[in-house]
Residue frames as qw, qx, qy, qz and C-alpha x, y, z in Angstrom:
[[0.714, -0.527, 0.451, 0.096, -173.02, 77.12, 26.72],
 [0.560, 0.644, -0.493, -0.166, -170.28, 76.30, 24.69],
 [0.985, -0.109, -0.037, -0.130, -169.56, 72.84, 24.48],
 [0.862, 0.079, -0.050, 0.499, -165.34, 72.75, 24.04],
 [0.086, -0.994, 0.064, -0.039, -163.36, 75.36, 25.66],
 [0.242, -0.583, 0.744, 0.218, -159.90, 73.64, 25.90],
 [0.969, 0.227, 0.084, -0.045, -159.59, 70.91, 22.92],
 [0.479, -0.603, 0.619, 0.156, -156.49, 68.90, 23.44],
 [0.798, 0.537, -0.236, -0.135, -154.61, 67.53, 20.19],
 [0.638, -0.614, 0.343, 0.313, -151.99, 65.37, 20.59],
 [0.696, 0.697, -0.085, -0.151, -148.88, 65.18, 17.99],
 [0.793, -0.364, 0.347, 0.343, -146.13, 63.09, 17.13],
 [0.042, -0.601, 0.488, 0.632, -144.89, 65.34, 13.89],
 [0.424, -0.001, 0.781, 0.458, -146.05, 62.56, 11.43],
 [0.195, -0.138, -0.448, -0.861, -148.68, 63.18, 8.92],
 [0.428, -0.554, -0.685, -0.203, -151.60, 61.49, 10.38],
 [0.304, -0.598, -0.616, 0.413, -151.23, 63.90, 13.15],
 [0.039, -0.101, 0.271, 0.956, -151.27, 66.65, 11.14],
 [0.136, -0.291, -0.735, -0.597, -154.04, 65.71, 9.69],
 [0.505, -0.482, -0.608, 0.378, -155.35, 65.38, 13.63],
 [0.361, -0.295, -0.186, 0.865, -154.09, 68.82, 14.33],
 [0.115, -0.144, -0.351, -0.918, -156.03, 70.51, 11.29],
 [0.303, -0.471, -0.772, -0.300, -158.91, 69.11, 12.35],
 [0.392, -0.647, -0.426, 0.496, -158.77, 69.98, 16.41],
 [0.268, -0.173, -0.095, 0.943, -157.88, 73.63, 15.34],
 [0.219, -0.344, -0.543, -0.734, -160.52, 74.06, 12.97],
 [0.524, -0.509, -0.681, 0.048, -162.47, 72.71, 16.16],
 [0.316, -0.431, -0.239, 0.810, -160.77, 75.33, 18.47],
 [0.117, 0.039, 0.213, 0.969, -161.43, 78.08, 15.93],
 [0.326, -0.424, -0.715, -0.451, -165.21, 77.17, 15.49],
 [0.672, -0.470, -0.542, 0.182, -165.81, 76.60, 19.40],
 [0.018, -0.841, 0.092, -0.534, -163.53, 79.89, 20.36],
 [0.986, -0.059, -0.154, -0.036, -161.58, 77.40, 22.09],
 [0.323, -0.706, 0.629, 0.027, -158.27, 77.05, 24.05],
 [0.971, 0.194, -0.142, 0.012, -156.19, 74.49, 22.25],
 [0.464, -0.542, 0.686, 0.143, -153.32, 72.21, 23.84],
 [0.790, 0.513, -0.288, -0.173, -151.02, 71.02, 21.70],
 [0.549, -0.613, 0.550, -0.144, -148.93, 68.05, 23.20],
 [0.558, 0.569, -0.603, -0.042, -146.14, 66.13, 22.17],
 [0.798, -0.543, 0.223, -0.137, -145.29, 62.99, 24.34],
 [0.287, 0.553, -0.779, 0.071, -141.41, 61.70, 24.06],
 [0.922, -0.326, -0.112, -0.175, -141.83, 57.80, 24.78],
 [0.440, -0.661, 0.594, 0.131, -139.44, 56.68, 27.57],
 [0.569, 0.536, -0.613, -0.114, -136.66, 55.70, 25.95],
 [0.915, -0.224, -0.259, 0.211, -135.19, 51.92, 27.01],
 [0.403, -0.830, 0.380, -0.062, -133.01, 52.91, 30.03],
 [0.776, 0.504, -0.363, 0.112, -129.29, 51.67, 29.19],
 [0.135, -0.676, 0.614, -0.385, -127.43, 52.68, 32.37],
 [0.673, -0.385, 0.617, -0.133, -125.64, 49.48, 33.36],
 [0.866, 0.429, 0.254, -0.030, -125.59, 48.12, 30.43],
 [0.676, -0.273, 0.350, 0.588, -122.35, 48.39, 28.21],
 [0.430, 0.733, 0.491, 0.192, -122.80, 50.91, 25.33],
 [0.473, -0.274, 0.087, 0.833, -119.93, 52.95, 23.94],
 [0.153, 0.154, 0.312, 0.925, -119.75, 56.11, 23.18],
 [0.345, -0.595, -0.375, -0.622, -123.53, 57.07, 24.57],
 [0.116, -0.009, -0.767, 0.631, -124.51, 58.64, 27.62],
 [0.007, 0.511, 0.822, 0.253, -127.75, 58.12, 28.55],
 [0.030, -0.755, -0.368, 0.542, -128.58, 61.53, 30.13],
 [0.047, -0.341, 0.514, 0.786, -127.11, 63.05, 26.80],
 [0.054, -0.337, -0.857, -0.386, -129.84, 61.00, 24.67],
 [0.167, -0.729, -0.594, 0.297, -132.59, 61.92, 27.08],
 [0.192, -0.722, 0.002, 0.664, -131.31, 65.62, 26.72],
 [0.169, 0.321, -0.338, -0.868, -130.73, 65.84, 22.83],
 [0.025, 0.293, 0.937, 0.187, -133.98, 63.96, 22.37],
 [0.159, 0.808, 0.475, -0.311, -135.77, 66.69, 24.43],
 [0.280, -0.472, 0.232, 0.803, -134.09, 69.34, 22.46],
 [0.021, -0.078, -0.770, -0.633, -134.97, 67.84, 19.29],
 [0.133, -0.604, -0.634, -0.464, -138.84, 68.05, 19.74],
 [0.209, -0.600, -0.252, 0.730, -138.61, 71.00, 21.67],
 [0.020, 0.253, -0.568, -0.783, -136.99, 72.64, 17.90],
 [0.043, 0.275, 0.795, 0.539, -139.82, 70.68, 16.36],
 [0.126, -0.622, -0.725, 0.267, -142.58, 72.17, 18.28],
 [0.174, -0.620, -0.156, 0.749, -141.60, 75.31, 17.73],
 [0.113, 0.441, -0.071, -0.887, -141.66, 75.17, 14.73],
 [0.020, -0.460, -0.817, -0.347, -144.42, 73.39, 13.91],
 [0.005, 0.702, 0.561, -0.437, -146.64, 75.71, 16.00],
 [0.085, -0.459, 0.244, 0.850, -144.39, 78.91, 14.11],
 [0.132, 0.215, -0.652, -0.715, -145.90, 77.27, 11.04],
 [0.240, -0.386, -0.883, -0.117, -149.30, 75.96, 11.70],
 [0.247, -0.826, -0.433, 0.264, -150.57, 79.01, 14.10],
 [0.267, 0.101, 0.031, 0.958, -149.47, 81.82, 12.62],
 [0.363, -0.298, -0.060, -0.881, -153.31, 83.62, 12.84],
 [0.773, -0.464, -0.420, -0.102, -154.14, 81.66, 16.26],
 [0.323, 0.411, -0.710, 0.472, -152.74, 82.49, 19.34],
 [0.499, -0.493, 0.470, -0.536, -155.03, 81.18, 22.21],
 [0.898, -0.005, -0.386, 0.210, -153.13, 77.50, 22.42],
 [0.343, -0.680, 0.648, -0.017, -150.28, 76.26, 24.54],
 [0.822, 0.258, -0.507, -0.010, -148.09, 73.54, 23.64],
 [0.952, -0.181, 0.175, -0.175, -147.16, 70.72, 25.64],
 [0.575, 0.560, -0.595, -0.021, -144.22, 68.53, 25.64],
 [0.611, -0.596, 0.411, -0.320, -143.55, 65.23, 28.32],
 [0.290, 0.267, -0.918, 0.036, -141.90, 61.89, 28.87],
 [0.486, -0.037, 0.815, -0.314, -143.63, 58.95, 29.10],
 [0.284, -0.071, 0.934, 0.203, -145.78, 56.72, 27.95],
 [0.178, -0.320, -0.469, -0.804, -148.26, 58.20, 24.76],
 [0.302, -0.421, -0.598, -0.611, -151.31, 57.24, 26.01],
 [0.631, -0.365, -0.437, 0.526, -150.88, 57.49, 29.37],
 [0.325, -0.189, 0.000, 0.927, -149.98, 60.99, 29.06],
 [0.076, -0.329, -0.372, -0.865, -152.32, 62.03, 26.86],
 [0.640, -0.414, -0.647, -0.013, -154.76, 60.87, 29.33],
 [0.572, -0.293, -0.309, 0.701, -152.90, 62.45, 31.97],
 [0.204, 0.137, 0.106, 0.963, -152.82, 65.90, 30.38],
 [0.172, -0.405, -0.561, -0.702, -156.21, 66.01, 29.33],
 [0.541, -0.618, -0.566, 0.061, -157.27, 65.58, 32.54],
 [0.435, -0.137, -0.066, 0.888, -154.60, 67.94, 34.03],
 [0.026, -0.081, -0.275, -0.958, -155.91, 71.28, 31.19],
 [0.381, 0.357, 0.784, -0.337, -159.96, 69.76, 31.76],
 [0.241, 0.272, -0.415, -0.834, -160.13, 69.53, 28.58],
 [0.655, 0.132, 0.317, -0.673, -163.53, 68.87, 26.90],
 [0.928, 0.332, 0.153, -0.067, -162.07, 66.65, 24.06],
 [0.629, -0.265, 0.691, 0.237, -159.39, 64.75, 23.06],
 [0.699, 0.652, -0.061, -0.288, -158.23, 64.86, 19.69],
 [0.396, -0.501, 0.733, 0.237, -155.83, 62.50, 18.15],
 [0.581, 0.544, -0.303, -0.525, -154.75, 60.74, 14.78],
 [0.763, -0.188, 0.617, 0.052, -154.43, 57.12, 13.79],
 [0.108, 0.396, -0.771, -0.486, -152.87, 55.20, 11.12],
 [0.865, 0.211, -0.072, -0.449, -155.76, 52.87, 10.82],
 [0.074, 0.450, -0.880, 0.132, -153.30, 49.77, 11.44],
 [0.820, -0.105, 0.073, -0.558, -154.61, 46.58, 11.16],
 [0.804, 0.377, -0.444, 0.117, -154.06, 42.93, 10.98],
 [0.781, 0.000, -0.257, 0.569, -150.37, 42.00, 12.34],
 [0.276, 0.424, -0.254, 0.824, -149.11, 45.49, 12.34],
 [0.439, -0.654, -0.094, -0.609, -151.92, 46.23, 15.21],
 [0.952, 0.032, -0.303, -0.003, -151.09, 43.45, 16.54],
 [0.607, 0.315, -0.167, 0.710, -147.27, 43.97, 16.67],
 [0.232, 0.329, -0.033, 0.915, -147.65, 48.04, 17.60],
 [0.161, -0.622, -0.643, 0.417, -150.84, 48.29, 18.95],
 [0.158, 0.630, 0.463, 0.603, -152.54, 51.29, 18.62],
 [0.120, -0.143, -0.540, 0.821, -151.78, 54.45, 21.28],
 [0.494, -0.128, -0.139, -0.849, -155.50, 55.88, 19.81],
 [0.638, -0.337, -0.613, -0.322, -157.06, 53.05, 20.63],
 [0.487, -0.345, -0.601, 0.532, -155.94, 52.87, 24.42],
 [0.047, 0.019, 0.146, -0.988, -156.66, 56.58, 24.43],
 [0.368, -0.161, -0.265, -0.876, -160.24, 55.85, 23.73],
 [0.708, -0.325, -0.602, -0.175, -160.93, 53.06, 25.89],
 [0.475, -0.351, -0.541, 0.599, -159.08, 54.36, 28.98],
 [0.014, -0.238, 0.007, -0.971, -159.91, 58.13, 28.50],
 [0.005, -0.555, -0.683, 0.475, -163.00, 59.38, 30.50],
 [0.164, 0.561, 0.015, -0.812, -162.96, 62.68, 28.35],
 [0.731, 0.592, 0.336, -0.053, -164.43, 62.30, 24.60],
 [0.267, -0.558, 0.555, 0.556, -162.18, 61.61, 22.04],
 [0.603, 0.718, -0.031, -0.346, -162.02, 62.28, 18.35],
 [0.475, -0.283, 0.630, 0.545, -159.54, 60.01, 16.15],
 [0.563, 0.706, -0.229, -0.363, -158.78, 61.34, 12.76],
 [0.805, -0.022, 0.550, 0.222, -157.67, 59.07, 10.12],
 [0.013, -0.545, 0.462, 0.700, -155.30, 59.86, 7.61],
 [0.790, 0.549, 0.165, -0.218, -156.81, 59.69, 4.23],
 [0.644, -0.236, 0.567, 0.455, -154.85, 57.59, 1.93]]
C-alpha cells in the first residue's frame, strides 16, 4: 500500500514555499505520487462603494488573477520540467481555508506547506496561515521551514 498518492503543496511564490515545494515533490517522486500544486489569491478588501479613483475593482480582481496565473506557469515550466503527474491549482479566498478546502476536494493524503517560523509580535500581528492549516486540517500536514 502506498501511503501518499496525491500530496498537496501549497505556494505563495516566496521562498519558504519553495523550499515547501522541493520538499512535497521530492515526496511525490519517492511515493510515485500525484502532486497538487495550489496557489490561493487572498480576497482582496472589496472597495465597491467606496470612493477610489482611477481603480475598478473587477479590473484588480482580474489583473491579480492574471498575474499568478503567469506566475504559475512559470513556476511549474521551471520547477517540473522531468515531472509531469501534478496539476496546479489556483483560487480566491481565504489561505487556509482553501487549502483545507482543496485538500479535501483532490483526497489528498498530505498536506504540505511552508512557514516563516514567525514569532513574538509578528505572529501575533500576521498570524500564521500554517498554523491554522494544522489545527483545522483533518488530513496530515507537513510544514517546512525555511532555513535561514
Amino acid at each position: 500500500m502506498n501511503p501518499f498518492s496525491t500530496v498537496l503543496v501549497a505556494v505563495d511564490f516566496s521562498d519558504s514555499s519553495d523550499n515547501a515545494f522541493k520538499m512535497a515533490l521530492a515526496m511525490a517522486k519517492s511515493f510515485s505520487a500525484r502532486l497538487i500544486i495550489l496557489h490561493v489569491i487572498n480576497e482582496p478588501v472589496d472597495l465597491r462603494g467606496f470612493y477610489v479613483p482611477h481603480l475598478s475593482f473587477e479590473r484588480l480582481e482580474n489583473e491579480i488573477e492574471e498575474g499568478a496565473q503567469n506566475m504559475m506557469k512559470s513556476f511549474c515550466h521551471n520547477q517540473l520540467a522531468d515531472f509531469d503527474n501534478y496539476e496546479s491549482m489556483i483560487v480566491l479566498g481565504l489561505p487556509y481555508e482553501e487549502i483545507i478546502t482543496q485538500a479535501e476536494k483532490v483526497a489528498a493524503d498530505l498536506v504540505v506547506i511552508g512557514t516563516h517560523g514567525r514569532t513574538g509580535l509578528d505572529h501575533v500581528l500576521f498570524g500564521s496561515t500554517a498554523e491554522k492549516v494544522v489545527r483545522k486540517s483533518k488530513i496530515p500536514v507537513l510544514t517546512v521551514r525555511l532555513e535561514e
